[in-house]
N, C-alpha and C positions, 0 to 999 in steps of 0.2 A: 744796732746794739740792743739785746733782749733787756725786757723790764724787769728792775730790781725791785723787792718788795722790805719790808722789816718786818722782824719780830722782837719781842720784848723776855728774857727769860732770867732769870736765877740760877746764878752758879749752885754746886753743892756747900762753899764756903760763904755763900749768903747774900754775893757780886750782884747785884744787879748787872746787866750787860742789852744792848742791841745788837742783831745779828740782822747780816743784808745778805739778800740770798736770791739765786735767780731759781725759778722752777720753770722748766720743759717739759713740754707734751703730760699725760696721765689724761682720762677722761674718765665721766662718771657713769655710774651703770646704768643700761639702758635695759628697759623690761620691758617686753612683751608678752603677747596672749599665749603662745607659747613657750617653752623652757628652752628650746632648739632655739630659737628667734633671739634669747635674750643675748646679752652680757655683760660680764663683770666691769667693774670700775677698776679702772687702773692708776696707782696712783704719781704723778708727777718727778720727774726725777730732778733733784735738788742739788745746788749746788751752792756750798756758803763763800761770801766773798770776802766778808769782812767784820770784822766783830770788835764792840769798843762799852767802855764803863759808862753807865747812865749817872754817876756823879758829879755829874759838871766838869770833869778834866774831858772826858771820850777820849782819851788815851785809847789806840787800837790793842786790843790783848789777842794774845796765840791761844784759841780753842785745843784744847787735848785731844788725843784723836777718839776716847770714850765719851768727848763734848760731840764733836762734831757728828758721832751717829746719831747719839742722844738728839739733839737738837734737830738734826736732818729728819730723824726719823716721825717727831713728832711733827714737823712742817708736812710732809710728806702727805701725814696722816688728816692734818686740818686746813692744808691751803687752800685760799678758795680763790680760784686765777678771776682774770675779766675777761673773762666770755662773752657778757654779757645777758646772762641769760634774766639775771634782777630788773632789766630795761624792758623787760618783756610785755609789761601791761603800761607803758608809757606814753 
């Protein structure tokens, strides 16, 4: 079973809400001495599983579908998976 993660976000009516979401594959860019050698970071494809209010009920709520790019889009853009690569000097 792939690892879920959470994020914490604000509706546009003010909701606090938590979003669990699994992200697959993206990797980050990889530079070298030359521009041929290098390349792009690609980012992780996401997928939200489940979404609920941070007010002490977590009642599950239905994401719109202008939510769920919004939100996709921003995980997308800042997830940071376990690689591992922070263990690096361990």
């Amino acid at each position: 079973m792939p690892q879920t993660y959470f994020q914490e976000f604000t509706r546009d009516d003010g909701t606090k809400i938590t979003v669990e979401y699994i992200a697959t594959g993206g990797s980050p860019a990889h530079f070298a001495g030359r521009y041929e050698d290098s390349t792009p970071a690609e980012a992780p494809e996401i997928e939200i599983v489940k979404a609920w209010r941070k007010c002490g009920d977590e009642d599950d709520v239905t994401l719109t579908d202008a939510e769920i790019q919004k939100f996709g889009d921003w995980i997308a853009e800042h997830h940071e998976g376990d690689d591992g690569s922070d263990d690096y000097f361990d």
